[in-house]
N, C-alpha and C positions, 0 to 999 in steps of 0.2 A: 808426540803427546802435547807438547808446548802447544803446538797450531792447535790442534785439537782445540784448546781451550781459551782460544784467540789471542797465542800470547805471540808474537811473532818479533816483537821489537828485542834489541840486544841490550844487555844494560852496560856494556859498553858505549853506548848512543846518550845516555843518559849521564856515563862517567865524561864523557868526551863535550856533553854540553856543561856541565860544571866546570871544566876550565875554560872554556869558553866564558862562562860568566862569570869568574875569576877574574880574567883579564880586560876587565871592560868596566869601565864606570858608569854609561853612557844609559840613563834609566830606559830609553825607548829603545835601545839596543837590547838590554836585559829584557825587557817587556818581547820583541819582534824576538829571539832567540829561543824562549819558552813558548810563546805561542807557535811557533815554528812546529818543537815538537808535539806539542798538543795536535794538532794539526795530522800530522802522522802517525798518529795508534789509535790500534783497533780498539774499538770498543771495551774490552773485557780489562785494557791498560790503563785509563784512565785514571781508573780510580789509584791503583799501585805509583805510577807517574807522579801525580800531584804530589801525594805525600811524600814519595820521598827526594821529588826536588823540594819541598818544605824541608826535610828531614825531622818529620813528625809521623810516623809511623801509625798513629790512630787520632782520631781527633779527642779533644780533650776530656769530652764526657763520656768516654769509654772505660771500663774499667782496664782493658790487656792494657800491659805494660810490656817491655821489652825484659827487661829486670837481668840486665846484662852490663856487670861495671869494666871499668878499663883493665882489673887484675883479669878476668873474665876472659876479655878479648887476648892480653897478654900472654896468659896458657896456653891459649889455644895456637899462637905466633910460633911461642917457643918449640913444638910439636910441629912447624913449618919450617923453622928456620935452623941456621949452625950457628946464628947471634951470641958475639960473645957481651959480658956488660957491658963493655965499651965501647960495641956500637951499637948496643938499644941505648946509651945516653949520647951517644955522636949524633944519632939520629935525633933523637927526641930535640934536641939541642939546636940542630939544621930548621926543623921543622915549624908550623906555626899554629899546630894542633895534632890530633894524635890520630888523624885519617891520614895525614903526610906526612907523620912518622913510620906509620906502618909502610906507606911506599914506598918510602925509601928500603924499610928494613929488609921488604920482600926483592927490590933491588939487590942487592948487595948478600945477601946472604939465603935466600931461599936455598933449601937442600932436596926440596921435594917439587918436581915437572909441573907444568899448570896442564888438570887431569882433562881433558874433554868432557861430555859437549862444553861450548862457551855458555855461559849464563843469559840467560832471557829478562827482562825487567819484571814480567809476572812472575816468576819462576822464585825470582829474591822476594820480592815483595810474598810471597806465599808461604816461603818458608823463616822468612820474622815472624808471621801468623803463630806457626807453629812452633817458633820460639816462646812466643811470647803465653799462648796456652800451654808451655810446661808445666804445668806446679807439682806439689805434693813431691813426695820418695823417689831421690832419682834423678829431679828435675836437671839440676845443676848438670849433670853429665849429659843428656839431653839437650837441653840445650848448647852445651861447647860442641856437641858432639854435632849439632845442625849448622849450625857457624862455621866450624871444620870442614865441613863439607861443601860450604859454598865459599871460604876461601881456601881451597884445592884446586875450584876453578875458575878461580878471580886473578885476572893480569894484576899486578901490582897499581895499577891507577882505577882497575876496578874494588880491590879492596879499600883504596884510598876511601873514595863515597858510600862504601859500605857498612864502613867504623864510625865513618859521620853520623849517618843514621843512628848508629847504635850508641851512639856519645853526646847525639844531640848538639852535632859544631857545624853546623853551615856557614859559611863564613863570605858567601859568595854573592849578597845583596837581593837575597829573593825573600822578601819576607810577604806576608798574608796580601796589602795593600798590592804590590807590584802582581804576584798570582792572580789577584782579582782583574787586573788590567788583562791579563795576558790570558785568561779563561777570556770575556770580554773579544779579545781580537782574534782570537783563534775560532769563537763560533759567533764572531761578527753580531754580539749582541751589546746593547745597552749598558757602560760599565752601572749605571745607577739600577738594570735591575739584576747585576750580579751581586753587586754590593747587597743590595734588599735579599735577597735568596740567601747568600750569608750570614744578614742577619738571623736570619729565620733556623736556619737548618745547622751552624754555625759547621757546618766539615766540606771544606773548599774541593772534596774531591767529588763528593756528592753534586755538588752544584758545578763544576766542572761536566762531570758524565751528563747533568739534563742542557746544560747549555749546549753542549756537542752534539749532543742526538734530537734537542729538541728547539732549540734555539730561544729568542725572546720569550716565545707562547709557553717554553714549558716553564721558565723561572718566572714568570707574572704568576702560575699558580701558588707559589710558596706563599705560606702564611706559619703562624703560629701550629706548635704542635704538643699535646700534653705528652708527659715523660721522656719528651725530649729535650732538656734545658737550655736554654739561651743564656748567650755568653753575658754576662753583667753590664750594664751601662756602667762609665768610667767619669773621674770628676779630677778635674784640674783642682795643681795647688796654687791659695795666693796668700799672703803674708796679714793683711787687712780689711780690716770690714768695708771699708769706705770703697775698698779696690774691691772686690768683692761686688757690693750693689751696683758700682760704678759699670763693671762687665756687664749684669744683664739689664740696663736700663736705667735713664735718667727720671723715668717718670717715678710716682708713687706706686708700691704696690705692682711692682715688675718681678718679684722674687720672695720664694717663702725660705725660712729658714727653720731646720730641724736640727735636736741633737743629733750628734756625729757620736752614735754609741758603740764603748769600744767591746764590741765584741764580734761575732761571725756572721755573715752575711747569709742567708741561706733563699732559696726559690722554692717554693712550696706548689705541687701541683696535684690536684686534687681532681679524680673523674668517683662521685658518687659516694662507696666509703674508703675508693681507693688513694692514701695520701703518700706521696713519696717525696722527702725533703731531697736537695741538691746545695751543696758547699758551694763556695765562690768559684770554685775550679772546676766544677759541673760533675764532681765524685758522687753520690749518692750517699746517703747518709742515715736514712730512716732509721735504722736498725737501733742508732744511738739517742734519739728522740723523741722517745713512746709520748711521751706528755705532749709536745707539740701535734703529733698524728693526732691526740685526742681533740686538742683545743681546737684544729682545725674542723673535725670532724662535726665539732658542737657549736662550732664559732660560725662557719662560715655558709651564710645566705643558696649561695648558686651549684648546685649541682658541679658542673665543669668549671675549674677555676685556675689560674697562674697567678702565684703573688710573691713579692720579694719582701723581705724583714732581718730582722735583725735579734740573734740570739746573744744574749746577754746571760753572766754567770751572774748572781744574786746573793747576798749572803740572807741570812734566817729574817730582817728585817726590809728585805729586797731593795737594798743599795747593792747598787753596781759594784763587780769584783774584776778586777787584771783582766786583760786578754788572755790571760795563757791558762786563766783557770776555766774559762769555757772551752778551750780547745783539747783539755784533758777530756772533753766528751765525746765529741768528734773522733768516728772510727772505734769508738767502743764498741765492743758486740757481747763479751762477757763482763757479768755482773752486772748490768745494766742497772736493772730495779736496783740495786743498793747504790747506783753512782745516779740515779734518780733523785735520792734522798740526800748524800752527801755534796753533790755540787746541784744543786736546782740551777734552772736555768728560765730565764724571762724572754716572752715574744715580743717583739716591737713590731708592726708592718709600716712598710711606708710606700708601697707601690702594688701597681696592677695589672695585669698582662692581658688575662684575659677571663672570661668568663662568658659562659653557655652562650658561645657560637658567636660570641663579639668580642673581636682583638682590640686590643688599648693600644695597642704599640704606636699607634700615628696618630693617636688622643692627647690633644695638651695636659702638661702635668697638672694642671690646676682642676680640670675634668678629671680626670684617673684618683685620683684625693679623693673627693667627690664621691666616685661610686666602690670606691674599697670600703668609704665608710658608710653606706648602705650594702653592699655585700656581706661586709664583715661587721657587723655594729657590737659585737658583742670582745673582740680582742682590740685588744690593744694597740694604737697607733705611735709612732712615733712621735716626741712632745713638737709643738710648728706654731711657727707666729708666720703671718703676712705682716713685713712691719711697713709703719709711714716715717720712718724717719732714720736714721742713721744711731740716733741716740736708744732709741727703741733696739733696735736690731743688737745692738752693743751690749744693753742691759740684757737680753734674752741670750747670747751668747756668754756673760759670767754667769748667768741663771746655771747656764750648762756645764760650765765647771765645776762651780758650786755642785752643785750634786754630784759629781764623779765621772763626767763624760768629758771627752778628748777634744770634744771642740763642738762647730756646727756645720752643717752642709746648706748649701747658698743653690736654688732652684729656680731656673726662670719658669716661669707660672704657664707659659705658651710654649715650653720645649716638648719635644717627643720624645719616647724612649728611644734611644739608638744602642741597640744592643754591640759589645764589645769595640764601644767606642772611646774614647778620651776625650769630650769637646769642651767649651765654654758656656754650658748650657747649668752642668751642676759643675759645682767648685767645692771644695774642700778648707777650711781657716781651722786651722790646731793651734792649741794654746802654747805649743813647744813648736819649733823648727824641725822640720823629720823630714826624710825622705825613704821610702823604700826602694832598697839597693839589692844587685846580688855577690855572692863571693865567688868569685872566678880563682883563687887563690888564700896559700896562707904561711904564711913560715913559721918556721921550728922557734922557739922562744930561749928565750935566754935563763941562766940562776934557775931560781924557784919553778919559773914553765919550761926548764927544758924539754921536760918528756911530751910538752904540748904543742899543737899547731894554734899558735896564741894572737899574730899580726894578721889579720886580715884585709885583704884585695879586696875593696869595694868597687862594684860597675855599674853602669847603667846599658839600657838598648838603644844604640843609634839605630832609627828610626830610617836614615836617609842609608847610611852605610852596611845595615843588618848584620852589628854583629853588637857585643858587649863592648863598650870601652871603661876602663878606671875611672876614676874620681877622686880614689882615695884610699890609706888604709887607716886601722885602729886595732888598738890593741884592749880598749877600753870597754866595757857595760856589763861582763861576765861572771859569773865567781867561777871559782875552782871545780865544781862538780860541773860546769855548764861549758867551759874550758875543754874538760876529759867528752864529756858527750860531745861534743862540737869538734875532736880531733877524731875519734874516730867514726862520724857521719862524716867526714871531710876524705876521710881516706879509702871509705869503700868508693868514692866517689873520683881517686885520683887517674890524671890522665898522665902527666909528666912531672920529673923533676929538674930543678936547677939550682943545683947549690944548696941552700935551705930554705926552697922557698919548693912547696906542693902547689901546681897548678891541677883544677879539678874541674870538675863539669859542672857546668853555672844554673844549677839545680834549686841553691837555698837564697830563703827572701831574708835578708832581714831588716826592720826598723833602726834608721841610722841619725842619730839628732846630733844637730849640729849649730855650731855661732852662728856661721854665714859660709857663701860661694866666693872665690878668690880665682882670679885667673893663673894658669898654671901653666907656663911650657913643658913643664916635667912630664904630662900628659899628653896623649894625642886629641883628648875631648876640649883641652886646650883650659880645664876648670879643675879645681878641687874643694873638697870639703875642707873647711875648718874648724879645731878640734871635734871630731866627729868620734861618737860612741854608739855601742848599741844598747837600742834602748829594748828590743825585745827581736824574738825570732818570727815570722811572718811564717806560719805552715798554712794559712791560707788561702795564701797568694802564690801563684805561679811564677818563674820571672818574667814570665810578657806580661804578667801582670802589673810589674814592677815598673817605677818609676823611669822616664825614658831621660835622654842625655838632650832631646827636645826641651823637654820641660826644666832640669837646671839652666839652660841656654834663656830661657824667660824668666826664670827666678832671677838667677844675676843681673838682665836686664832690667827688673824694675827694682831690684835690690840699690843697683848703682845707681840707676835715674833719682832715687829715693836721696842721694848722697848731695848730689849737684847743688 
């Protein structure tokens, strides 16, 4: 049956290249190792391959989820195993995540034969699918019950990479940027037009399959696509205005500056009277939006349209309110019309994508500005000055405080959009010091938080190493009801324990302010925060959305240069 459906690879071959890339630092080793296997599967593989050497199981603007926690997988163990609790914590303990806990455990205490056939790489990949469309009455049994059945005949180093996926821990230096290399050398195309094809279509397995079948010719066709959302352009942080203009340009008039409004980013794509909003995370969202669907409807100019803005919650005199009171709207589906009324919410636009059969995306921002506000004339723009001068730009960024917004964003006037990128093109200056971090951990508290998981493990994504490293913990920015929600979001979430400390799946974003960055041996990022608190929870952000252990590495750098 498997052949049948061109699945012929073993996903042994896939657990056997992940310690292979395990043990190797060597980025063009990691690069020639994946493309290797790309190289070797049939057609029909592709797609299953990519993701889950990612261990991303769908791309991000899909809705299926996996909706599978570590108790999840754990029942499903214990139902395999004679493990007593002393060696699911010997192991957990050995271990460096909970795909090489599970090996071990299947090691040492399996009670049940590993069942025939062996596992195929489509075969798992197929049946996450149907994991992951469980839902409704039942679900929960169903899916253990699918997971059971593919670790029955999973060797122990194959359930290893199997829990990975399902726990979201790749730990083994393949992140999106090296897959892009390694699609690239495997169908001997252009890495600049796999990069470009990514941007566009943003799911690397996709663009994997046309590069392999089709070579350069099929990814030069990618372009823009309505209702299928493109991943966000991304904006470096800097501390100063001066540093700030200094980045895009000595001349006058190299960079416009907007407020930095604190609310939720959304992508608006509109064919006719069809509008469907998209979250920063490429979730869909229209349901929770009615007014926006409308204003678009009435607002904007061009039949076929892509546009990015910014949703802002409002009070009765439309001053801007908290982050977290606009994202009470976000994923509403009941009551709406009365959460219409009780939290309004305000459009800001500040970009362009595309419009009736002409892309912007390789349009200098200063053009893209330009024809949003001929498209759009009737909504709202984001507030912007082009300044000449430093002193200018300064007064327009308190302008921004002054009214209630977080800061301003810094735009070179000649950048392109580069979707799901980080560059130096837009920059980001907050009135406060922040970073967004995520929590990889937490421990049990002390007195009054005993019953709480109250210290939190701050991390960021190294970039070069792909995985999360610390920075720091705190125990600070919460009250007591935000305390109790935040232990047990942390514990449907948990992977391992040690002592009193819950290590979890690094799932949550949150906004982390701080003094300053201090070098730190304590660390392997070799940095930490200090006095770091939280200043609010990020549900809009993903953690690759999350600040990286790159960009602390530049912060300290012009932090300390600043010192000298």
């Amino acid at each position: 049956m498997d052949s049948e459906r061109g699945w012929k690879t073993a996903f042994s071959q896939l657990a056997e290249l992940g310690e292979k890339l395990a043990a190797t630092r060597s980025r063009l080793e990691l690069t020639r190792l994946v493309a290797e296997l790309l190289q070797g599967l049939e057609p029909a593989e592709v797609l299953p391959a990519v993701r889950l050497i990612l261990g991303q199981p769908f791309p991000a603007w899909e809705p299926r989820t996996l909706n599978l926690s570590w108790q999840a997988v754990s029942r499903v163990l214990n139902d395999l195993t004679a493990a007593s609790e002393q060696e699911w914590r010997a192991a957990a303990a050995e271990a460096v995540d909970g795909g090489e806990a599970v090996q071990k455990l299947l090691e040492r205490a399996r009670r049940i034969p590993i069942l025939p056939p062996p596992l195929s790489l489509g075969e798992v990949y197929a049946t996450l699918v149907q994991i992951a469309e469980s839902v409704g009455t039942g679900s929960r049994q169903k899916k253990e019950s699918l997971l059971q059945g593919l670790l029955l005949r999973a060797t122990p180093l194959e359930a290893k990479y199997l829990v990975k996926n399902i726990i979201a821990e790749m730990r083994y230096g393949v992140n999106e940027g090296l897959m892009l290399e390694a699609i690239a050398a495997a169908a001997s195309a252009k890495p600049a037009l796999v990069k470009r094809a990514h941007m566009f279509w943003g799911d690397l397995s996709e663009v994997a399959e046309v590069a392999l079948r089709e070579g350069g010719a099929g990814l030069k066709k990618a372009t823009v696509r309505l209702f299928h959302p493109l991943q966000p352009m991304l904006a470096q942080t800097v501390e100063t205005m001066a540093e700030a203009l200094g980045e895009q340009g000595s001349g006058q008039a190299s960079a416009a500056l907007e407020y930095k409004l604190d609310g939720a980013r959304v992508q608006i794509h509109k064919r006719g009277e069809k509008v469907c909003i998209y979250s920063r995370q490429l979730a869909e969202v229209t349901p929770s939006l009615p007014e926006i669907v409308d204003w678009v409807r009435g607002g904007v100019a061009a039949s076929d349209a892509i546009l990015e803005g910014e949703a802002i919650a409002v009070d009765s005199e439309g001053r801007p309110l908290p982050f977290q009171q606009v994202m009470r709207r976000f994923g509403r589906v009941h009551d709406v019309a009365q959460m219409v009324q009780d939290m309004p919410v305000a459009l800001y636009l500040f970009d362009l994508l595309y419009a009736d059969g002409k892309g912007y995306v390789d349009v200098p921002y200063a053009e893209r500005w330009e024809a949003l506000g001929l498209i759009a004339p009737r909504l709202k723009r984001a507030p912007r000055l082009v300044p000449t001068s430093l002193e200018e730009a300064e007064r327009f960024a308190q302008e921004a405080y002054e009214a209630g917004h977080e800061g301003v964003m810094v735009k070179q006037l000649s950048s392109q959009y580069t979707p799901g990128l980080r560059g130096r093109h837009w920059l980001k200056l907050k009135h406060t010091l922040s970073l967004d971090l995520v929590i990889v951990a937490a421990d049990w508290g002390y007195g009054r938080r005993h019953r709480w998981l109250s210290n939190y493990h701050l991390a960021a994504w190294d970039e070069e190493k792909g995985h999360f490293l610390e920075v720091g913990k705190t125990f600070k920015g919460l009250t007591d009801a935000e305390f109790e929600d935040m232990t047990q979001r942390l514990l449907t979430l948990e992977k391992a324990r040690r002592g009193g400390t819950v290590w979890v799946e690094p799932r949550i974003v949150v906004e982390v302010l701080y003094n300053e960055l201090q070098e730190s041996p304590r660390y392997e990022a070799g940095l930490a925060l200090r006095f770091a608190r939280i200043g609010r929870l990020r549900e809009d952000k993903s953690p690759h959305q999350a600040d990286t252990i790159q960009t602390l590495r530049r912060l300290y750098a012009r932090q300390h240069k600043g010192r000298i």
